[in-house]
Structure formats: structure tokens, C-alpha cells
PyMOL CGO cylinders between C-alpha atoms (Angstrom):
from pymol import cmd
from pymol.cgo import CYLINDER

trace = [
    CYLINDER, 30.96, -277.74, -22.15, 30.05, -274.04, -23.59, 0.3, 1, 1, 1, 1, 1, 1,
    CYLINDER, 30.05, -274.04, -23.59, 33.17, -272.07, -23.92, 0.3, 1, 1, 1, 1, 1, 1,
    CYLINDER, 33.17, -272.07, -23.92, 32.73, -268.01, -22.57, 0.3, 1, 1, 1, 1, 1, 1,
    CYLINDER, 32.73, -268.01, -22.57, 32.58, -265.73, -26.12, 0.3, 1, 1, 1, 1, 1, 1,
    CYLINDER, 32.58, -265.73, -26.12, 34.13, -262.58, -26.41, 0.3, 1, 1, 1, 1, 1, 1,
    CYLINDER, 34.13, -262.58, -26.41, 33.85, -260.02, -29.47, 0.3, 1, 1, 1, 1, 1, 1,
    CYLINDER, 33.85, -260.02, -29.47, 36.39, -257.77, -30.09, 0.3, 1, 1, 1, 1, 1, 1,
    CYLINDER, 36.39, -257.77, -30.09, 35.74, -254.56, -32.16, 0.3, 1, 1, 1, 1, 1, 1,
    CYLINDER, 35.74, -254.56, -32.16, 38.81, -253.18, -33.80, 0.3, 1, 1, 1, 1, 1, 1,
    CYLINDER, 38.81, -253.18, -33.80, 37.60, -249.26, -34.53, 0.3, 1, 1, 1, 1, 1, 1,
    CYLINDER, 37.60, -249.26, -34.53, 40.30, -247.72, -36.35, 0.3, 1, 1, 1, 1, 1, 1,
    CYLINDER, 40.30, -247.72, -36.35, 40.05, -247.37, -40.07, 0.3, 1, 1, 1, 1, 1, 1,
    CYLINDER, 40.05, -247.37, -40.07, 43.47, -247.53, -40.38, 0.3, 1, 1, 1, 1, 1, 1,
    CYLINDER, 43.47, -247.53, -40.38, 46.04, -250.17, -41.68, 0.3, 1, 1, 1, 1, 1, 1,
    CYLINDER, 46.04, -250.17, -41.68, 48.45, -251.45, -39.16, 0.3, 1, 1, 1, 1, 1, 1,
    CYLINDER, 48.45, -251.45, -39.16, 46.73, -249.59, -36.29, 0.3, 1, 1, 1, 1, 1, 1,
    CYLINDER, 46.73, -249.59, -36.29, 48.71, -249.94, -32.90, 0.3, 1, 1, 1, 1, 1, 1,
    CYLINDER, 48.71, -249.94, -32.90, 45.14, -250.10, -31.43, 0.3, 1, 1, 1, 1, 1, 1,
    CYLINDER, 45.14, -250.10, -31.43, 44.07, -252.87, -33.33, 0.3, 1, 1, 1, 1, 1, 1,
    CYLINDER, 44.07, -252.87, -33.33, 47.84, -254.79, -33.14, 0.3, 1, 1, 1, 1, 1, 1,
    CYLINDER, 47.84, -254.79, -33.14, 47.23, -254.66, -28.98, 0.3, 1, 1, 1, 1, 1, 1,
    CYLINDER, 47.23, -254.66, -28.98, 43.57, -255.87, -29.48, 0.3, 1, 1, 1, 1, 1, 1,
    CYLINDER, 43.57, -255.87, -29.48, 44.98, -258.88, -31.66, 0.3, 1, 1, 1, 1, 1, 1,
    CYLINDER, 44.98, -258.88, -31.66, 47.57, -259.50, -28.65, 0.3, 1, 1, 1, 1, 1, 1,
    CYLINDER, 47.57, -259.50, -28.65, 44.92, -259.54, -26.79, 0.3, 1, 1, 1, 1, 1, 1,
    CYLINDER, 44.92, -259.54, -26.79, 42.82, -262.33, -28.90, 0.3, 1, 1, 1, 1, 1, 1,
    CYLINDER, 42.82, -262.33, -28.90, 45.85, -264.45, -28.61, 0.3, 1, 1, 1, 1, 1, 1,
    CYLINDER, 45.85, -264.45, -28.61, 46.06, -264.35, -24.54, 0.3, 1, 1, 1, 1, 1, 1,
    CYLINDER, 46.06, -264.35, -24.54, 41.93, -265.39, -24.58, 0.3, 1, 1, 1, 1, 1, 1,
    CYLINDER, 41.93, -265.39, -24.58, 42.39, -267.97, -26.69, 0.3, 1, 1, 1, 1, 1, 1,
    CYLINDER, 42.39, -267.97, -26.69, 45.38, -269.34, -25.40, 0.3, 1, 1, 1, 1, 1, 1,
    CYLINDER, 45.38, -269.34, -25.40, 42.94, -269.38, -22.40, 0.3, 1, 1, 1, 1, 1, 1,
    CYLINDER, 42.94, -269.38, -22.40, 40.55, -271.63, -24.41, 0.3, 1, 1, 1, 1, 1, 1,
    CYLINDER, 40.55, -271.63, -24.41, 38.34, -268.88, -24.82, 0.3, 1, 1, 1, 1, 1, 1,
    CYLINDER, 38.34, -268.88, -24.82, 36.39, -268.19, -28.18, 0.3, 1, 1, 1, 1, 1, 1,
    CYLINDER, 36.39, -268.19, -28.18, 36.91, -264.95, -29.77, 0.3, 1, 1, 1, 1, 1, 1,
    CYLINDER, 36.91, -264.95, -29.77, 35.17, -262.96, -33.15, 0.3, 1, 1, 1, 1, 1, 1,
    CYLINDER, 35.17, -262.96, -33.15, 37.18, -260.20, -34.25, 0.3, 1, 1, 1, 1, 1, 1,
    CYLINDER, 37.18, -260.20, -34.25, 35.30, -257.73, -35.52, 0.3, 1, 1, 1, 1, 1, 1,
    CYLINDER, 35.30, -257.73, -35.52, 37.66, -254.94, -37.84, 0.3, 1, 1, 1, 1, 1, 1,
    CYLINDER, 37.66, -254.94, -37.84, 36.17, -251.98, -38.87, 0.3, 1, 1, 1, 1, 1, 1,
    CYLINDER, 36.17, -251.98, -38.87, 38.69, -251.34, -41.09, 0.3, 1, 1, 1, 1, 1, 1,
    CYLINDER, 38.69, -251.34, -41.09, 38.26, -254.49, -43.47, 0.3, 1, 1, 1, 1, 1, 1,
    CYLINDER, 38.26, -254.49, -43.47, 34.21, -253.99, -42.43, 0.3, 1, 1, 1, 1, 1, 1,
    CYLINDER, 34.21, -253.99, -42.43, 33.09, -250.88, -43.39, 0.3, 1, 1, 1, 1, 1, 1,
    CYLINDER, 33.09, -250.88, -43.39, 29.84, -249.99, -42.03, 0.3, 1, 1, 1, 1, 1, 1,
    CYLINDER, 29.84, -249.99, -42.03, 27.33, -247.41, -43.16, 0.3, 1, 1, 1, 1, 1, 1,
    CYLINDER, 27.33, -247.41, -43.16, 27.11, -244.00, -41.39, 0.3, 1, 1, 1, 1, 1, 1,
    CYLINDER, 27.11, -244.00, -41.39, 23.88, -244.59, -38.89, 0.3, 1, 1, 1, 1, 1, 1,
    CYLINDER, 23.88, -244.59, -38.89, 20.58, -242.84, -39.37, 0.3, 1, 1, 1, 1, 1, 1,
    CYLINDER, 20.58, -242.84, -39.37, 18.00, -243.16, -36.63, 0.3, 1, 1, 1, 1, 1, 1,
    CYLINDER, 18.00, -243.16, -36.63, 15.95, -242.96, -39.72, 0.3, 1, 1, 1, 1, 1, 1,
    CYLINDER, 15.95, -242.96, -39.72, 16.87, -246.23, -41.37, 0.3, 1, 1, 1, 1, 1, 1,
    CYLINDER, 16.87, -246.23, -41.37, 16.88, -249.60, -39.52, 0.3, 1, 1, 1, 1, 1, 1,
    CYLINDER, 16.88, -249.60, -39.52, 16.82, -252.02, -42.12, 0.3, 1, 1, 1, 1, 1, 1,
    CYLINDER, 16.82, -252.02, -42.12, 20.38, -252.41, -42.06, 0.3, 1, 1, 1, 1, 1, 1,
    CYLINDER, 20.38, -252.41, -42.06, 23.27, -253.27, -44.26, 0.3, 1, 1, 1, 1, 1, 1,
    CYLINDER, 23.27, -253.27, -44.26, 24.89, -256.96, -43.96, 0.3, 1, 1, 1, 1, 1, 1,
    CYLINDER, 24.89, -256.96, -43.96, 27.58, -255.63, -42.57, 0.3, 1, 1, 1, 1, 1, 1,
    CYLINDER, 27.58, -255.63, -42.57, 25.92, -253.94, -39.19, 0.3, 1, 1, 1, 1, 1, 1,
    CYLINDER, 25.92, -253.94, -39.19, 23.74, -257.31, -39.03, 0.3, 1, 1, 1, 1, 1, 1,
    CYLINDER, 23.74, -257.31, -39.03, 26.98, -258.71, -38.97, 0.3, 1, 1, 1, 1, 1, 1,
    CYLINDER, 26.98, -258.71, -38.97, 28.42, -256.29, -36.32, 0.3, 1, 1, 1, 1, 1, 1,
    CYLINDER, 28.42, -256.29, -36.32, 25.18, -256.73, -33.83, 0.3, 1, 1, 1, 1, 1, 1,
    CYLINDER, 25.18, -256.73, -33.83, 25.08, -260.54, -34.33, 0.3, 1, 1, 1, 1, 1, 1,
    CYLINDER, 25.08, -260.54, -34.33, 29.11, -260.41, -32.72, 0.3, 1, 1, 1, 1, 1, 1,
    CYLINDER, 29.11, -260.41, -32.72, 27.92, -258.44, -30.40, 0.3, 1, 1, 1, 1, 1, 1,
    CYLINDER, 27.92, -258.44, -30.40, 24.56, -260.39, -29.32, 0.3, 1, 1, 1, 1, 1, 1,
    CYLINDER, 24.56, -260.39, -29.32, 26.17, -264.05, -29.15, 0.3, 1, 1, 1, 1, 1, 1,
    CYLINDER, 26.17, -264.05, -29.15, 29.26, -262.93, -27.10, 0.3, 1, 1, 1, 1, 1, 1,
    CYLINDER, 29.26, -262.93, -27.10, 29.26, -262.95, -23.48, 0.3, 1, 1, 1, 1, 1, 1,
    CYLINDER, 29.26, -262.95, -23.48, 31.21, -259.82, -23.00, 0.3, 1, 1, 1, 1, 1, 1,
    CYLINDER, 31.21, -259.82, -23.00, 33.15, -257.09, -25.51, 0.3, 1, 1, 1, 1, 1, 1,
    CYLINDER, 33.15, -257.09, -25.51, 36.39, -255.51, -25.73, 0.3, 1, 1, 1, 1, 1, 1,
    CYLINDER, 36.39, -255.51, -25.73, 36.47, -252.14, -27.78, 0.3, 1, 1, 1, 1, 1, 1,
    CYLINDER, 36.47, -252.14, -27.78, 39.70, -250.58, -28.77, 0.3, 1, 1, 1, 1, 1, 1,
    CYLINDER, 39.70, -250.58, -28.77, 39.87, -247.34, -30.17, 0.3, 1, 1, 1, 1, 1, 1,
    CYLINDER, 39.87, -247.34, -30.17, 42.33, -244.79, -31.73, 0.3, 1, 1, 1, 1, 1, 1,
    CYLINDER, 42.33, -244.79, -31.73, 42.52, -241.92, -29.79, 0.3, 1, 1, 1, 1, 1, 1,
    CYLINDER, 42.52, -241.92, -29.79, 41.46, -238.38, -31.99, 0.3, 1, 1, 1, 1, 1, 1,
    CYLINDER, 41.46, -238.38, -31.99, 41.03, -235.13, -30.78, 0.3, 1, 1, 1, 1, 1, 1,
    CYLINDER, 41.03, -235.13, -30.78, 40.93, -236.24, -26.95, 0.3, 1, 1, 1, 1, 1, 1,
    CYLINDER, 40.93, -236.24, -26.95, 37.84, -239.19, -28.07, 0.3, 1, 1, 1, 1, 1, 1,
    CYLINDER, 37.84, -239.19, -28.07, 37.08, -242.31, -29.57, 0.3, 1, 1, 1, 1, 1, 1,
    CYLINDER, 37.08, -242.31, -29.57, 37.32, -242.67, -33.31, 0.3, 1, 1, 1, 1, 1, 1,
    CYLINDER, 37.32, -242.67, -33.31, 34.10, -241.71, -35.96, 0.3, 1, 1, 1, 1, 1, 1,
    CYLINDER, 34.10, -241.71, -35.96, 34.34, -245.21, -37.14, 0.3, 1, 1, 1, 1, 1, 1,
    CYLINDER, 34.34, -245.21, -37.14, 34.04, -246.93, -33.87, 0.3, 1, 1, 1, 1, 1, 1,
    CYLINDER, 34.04, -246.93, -33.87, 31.61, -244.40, -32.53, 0.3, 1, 1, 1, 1, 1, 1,
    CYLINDER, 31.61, -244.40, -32.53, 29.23, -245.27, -35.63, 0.3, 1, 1, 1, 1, 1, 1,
    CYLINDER, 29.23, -245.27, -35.63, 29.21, -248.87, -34.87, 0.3, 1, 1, 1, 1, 1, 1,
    CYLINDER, 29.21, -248.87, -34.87, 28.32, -248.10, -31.26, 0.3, 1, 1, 1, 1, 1, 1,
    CYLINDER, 28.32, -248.10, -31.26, 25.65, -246.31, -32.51, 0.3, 1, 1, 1, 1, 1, 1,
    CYLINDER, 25.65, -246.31, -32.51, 24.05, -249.08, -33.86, 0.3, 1, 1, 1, 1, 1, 1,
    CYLINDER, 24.05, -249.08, -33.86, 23.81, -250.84, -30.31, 0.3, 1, 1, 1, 1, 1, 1,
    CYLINDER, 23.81, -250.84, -30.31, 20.55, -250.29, -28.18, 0.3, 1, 1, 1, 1, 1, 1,
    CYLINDER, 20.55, -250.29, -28.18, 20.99, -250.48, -24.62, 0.3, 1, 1, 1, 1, 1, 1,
    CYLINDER, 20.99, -250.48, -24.62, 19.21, -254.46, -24.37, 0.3, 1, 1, 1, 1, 1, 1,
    CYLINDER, 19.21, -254.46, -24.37, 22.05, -255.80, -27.12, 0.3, 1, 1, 1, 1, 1, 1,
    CYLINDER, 22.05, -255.80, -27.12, 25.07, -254.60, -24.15, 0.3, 1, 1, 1, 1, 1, 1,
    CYLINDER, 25.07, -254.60, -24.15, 22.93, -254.54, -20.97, 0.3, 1, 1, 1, 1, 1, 1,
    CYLINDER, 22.93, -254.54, -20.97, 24.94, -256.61, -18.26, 0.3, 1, 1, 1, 1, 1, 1,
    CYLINDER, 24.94, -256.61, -18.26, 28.06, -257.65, -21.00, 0.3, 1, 1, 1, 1, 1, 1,
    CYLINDER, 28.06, -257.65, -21.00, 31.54, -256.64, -19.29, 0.3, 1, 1, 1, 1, 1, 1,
    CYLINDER, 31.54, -256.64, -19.29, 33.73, -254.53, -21.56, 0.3, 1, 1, 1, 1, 1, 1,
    CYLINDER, 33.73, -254.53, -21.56, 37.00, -253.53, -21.31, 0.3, 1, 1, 1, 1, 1, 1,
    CYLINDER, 37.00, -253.53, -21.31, 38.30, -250.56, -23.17, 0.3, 1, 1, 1, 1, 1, 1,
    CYLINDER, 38.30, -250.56, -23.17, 41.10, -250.27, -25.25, 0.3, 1, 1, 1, 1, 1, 1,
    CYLINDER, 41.10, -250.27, -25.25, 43.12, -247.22, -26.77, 0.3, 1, 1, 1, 1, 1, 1,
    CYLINDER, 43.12, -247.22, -26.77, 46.36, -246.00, -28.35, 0.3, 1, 1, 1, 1, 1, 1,
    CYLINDER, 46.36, -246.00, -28.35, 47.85, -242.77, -28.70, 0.3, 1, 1, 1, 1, 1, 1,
    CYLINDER, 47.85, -242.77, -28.70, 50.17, -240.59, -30.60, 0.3, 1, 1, 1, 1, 1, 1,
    CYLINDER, 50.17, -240.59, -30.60, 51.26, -239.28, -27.04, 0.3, 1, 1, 1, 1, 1, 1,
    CYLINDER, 51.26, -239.28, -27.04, 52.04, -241.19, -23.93, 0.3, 1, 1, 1, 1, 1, 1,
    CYLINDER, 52.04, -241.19, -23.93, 48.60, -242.30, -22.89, 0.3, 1, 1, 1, 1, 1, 1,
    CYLINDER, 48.60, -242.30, -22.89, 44.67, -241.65, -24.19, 0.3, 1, 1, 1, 1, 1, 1,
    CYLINDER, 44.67, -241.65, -24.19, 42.78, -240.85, -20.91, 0.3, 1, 1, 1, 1, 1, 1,
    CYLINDER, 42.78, -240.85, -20.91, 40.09, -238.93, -22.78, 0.3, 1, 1, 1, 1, 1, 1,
    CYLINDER, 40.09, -238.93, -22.78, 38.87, -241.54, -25.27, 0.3, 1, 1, 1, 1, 1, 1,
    CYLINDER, 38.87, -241.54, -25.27, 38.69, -244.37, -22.66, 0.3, 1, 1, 1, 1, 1, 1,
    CYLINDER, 38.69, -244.37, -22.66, 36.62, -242.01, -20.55, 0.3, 1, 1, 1, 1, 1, 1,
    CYLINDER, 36.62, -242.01, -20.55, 34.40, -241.04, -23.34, 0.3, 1, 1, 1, 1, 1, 1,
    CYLINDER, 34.40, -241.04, -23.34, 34.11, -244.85, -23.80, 0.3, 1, 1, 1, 1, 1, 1,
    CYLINDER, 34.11, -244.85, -23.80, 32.86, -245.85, -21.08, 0.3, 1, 1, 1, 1, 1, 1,
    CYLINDER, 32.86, -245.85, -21.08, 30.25, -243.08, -20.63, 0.3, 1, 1, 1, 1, 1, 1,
    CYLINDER, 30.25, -243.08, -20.63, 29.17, -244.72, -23.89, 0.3, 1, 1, 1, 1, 1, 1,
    CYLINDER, 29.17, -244.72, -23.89, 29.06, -248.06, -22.57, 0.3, 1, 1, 1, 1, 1, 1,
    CYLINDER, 29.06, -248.06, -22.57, 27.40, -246.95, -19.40, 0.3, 1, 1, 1, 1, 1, 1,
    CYLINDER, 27.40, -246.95, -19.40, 24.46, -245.34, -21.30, 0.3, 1, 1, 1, 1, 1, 1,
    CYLINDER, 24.46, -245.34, -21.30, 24.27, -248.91, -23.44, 0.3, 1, 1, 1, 1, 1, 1,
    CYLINDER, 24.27, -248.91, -23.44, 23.71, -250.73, -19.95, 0.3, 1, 1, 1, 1, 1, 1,
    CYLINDER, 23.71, -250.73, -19.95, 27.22, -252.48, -20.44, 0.3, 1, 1, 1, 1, 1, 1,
    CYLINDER, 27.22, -252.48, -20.44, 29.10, -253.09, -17.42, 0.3, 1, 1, 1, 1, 1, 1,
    CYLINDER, 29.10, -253.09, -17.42, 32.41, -251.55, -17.49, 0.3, 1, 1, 1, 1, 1, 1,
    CYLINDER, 32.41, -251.55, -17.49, 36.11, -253.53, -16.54, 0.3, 1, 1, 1, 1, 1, 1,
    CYLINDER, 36.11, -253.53, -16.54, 37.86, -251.95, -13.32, 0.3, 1, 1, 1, 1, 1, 1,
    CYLINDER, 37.86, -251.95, -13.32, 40.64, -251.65, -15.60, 0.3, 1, 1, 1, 1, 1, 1,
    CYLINDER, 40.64, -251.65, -15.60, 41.54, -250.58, -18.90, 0.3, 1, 1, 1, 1, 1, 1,
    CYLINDER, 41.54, -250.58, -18.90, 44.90, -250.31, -21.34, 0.3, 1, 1, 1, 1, 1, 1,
    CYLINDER, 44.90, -250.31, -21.34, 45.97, -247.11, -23.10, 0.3, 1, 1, 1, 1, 1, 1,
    CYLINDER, 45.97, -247.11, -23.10, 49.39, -247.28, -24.87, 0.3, 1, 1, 1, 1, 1, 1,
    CYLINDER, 49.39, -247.28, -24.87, 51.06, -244.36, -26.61, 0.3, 1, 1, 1, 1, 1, 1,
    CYLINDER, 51.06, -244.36, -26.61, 54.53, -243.51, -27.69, 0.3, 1, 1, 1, 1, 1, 1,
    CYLINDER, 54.53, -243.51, -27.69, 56.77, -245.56, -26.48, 0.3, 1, 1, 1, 1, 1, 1,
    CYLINDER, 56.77, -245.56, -26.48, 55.03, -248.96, -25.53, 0.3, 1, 1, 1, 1, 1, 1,
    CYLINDER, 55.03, -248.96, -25.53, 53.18, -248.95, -29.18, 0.3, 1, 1, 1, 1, 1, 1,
    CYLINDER, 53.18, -248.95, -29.18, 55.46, -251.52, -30.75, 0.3, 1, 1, 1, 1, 1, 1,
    CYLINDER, 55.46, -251.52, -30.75, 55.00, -254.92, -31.10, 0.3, 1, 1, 1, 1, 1, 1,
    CYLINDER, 55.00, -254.92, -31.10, 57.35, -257.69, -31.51, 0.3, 1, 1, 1, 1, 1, 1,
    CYLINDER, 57.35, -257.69, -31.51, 56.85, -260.17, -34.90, 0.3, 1, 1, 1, 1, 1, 1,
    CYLINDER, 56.85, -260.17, -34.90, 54.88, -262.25, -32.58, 0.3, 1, 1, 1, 1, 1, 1,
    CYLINDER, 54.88, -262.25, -32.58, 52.53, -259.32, -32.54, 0.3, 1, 1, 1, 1, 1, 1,
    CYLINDER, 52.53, -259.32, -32.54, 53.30, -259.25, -28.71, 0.3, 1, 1, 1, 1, 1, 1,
    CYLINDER, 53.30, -259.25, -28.71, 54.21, -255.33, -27.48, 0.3, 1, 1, 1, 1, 1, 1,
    CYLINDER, 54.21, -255.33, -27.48, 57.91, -255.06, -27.31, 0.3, 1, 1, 1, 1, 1, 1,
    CYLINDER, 57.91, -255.06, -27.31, 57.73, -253.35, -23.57, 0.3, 1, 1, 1, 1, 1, 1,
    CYLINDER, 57.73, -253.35, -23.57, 57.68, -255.46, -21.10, 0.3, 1, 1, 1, 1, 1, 1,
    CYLINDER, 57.68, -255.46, -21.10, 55.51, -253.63, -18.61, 0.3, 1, 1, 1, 1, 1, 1,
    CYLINDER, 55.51, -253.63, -18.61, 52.89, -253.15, -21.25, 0.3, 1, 1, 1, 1, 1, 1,
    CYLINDER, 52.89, -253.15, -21.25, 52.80, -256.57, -21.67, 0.3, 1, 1, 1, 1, 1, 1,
    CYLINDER, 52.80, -256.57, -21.67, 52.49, -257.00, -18.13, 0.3, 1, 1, 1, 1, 1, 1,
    CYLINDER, 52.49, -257.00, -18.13, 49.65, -254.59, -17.91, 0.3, 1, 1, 1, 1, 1, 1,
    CYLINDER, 49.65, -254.59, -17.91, 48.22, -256.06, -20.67, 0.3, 1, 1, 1, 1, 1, 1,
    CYLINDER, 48.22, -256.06, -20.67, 47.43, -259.72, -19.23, 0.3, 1, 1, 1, 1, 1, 1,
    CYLINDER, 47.43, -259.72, -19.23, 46.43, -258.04, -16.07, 0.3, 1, 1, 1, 1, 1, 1,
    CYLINDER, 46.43, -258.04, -16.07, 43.85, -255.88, -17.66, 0.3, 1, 1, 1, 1, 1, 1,
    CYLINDER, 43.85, -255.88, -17.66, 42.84, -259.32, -19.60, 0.3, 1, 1, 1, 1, 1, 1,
    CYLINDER, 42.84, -259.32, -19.60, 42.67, -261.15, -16.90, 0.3, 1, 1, 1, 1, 1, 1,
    CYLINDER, 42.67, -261.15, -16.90, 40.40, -258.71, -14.69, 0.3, 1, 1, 1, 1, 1, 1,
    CYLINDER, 40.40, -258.71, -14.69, 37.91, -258.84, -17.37, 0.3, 1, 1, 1, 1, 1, 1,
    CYLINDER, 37.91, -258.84, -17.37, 38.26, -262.74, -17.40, 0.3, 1, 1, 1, 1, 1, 1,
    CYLINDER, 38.26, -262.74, -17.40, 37.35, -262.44, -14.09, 0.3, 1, 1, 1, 1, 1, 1,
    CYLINDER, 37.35, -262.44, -14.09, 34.32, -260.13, -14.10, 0.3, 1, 1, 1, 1, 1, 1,
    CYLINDER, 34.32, -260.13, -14.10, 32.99, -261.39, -17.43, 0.3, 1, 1, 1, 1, 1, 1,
    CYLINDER, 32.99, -261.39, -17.43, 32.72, -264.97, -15.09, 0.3, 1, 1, 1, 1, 1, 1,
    CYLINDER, 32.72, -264.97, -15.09, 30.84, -262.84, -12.37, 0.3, 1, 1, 1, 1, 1, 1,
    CYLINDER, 30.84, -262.84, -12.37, 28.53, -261.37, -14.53, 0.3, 1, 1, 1, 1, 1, 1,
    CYLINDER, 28.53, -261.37, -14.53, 27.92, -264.37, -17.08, 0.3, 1, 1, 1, 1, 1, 1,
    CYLINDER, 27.92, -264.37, -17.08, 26.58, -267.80, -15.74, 0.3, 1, 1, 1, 1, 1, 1,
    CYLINDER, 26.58, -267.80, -15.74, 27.17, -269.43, -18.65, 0.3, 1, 1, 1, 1, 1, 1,
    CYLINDER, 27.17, -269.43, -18.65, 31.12, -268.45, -18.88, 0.3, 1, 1, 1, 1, 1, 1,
    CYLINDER, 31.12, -268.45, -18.88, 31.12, -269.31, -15.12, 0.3, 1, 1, 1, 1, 1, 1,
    CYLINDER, 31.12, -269.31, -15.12, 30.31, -272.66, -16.01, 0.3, 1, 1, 1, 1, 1, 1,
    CYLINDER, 30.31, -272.66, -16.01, 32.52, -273.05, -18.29, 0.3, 1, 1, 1, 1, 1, 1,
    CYLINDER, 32.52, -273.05, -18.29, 35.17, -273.53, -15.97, 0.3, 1, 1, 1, 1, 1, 1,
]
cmd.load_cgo(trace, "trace")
């Protein structure tokens, strides 16, 4: 039986980012859910700054688009700066063409240094829109306040947590609606 494939993309460059701690919580609760999951993290994978001008790329955005092409849907989580998603992340999207995300679900992920990150999520999905991804109903932002996380890497607040599997399972749900493959596997 093929199990449904998610990617997640980490895009912070940052050690110990609260954005990429959540997206980690959130690899446990898919595969706790028997579902396989690549982590992609752009901190340990540095890419390249694009250039429309070069496409023989590095092993490392091979690497990125490969995640992206064999998984059945994405999660993105991003910092938030200066009200939008984070240079690092942004470059990697960059990379994508419109074919490599057309009809994935995504769900988008972001963390603040203030109580929630509106503004990158929304710039976000405008970005997966314009790749032909299919955005979640949902998404997560946490900011000050619900942006710690227990030793089980779990967030310490308890309605985060509950928004959290929520939001998870939502995408579940419409990456099984949009994916015959992860349909079947259930």
C-alpha cells in the first residue's frame, strides 16, 4: 500500500527557529499518522541565490525540487520579517515552476516576534497561488506567547497545540481530496 508523502520546508536560516520547532511538531503528528515525511531545512541546506539566468543547478536545489516533486502535498513554514516571508525561503520558492506545485495542497506556516504573522502567510499563499499549488483552508501563525515548546518539542500552550492538529488535520484531509494516490492509501 503507497503511503501519502509530504515535504516540509523549514525556511528560516536560523538555529532553534520557533518556526521550524512547530514544523518538526508537526512531522511528528503526520507520522504518528503513518504518513511519510522529508524535511527539508534551509538552514542546514543552504541553497544558492536564484538567477533566471542559470538553471543548471547546485545539488542542493536538485535536492530541494526532487522533495518537492515526489511528495503529494507541502507544508512551508516561514519566519515572519518585515510583515513577509523570509529571503531564504522565498529563494527556494523561486526555484519552483508552476507544473512542480500545480494541484499539491500546502499549508502555511509562520512565527512571529509579536502575537501573530498575518502578513507573511498572506504573502505565502499569493506565492503558492501563482505556483498552481492549492492552498489549506487553514493555516498556523504563532508569536509571543504560544512560541515555546515543551522537551518533547510539543508547544507548551495548549490551545496552540490544539490549533495545531486541527490545521494538520484539514490538510490531511484536502491533501486526500486532491491526491488519488494518498486517498488510497487509506
Amino acid at each position: 500500500m503507497l503511503k501519502m508523502k509530504v515535504t516540509l520546508i523549514a525556511g528560516s536560516n536560523r538555529t532553534n527557529a520557533s518556526s521550524t520547532n512547530l514544523l518538526r511538531y508537526i512531522d511528528s503528528l503526520l507520522e504518528a499518522q503513518n504518513i511519510s515525511v522529508q524535511f527539508v531545512d534551509l538552514s542546514e541546506l543552504q541553497l544558492p541565490l536564484f538567477s533566471p539566468d542559470n538553471w543548471d543547478f547546485h545539488p542542493n536545489v536538485k535536492h530541494v525540487l526532487e522533495a518537492i516533486a515526489e511528495a503529494d502535498s507541502l507544508i512551508l513554514a516561514t519566519p515572519e520579517y518585515h510583515g513577509s516571508v523570509s529571503g531564504a525561503l522565498k529563494n527556494a520558492l523561486d526555484y519552483i515552476t508552476g507544473n512542480q506545485l500545480a494541484g499539491k495542497a500546502v499549508l502555511s506556516v509562520s512565527s512571529v516576534g509579536g502575537p501573530l504573522g498575518v502578513s507573511s502567510l498572506s504573502h505565502l499563499q499569493t506565492i503558492v497561488r501563482n505556483l498552481h499549488g492549492i492552498n489549506c483552508s487553514q493555516w498556523i501563525s504563532i508569536g509571543y506567547g504560544s512560541n515555546t515548546f515543551s522537551p518533547d518539542g510539543a508547544p507548551i500552550d495548549e490551545g496552540m497545540r490544539d490549533r495545531v492538529r486541527d490545521a494538520v488535520s484539514s490538510f490531511v484531509d484536502l491533501t486526500r481530496k486532491l491526491t488519488p494516490i494518498a486517498a488510497a492509501a487509506n
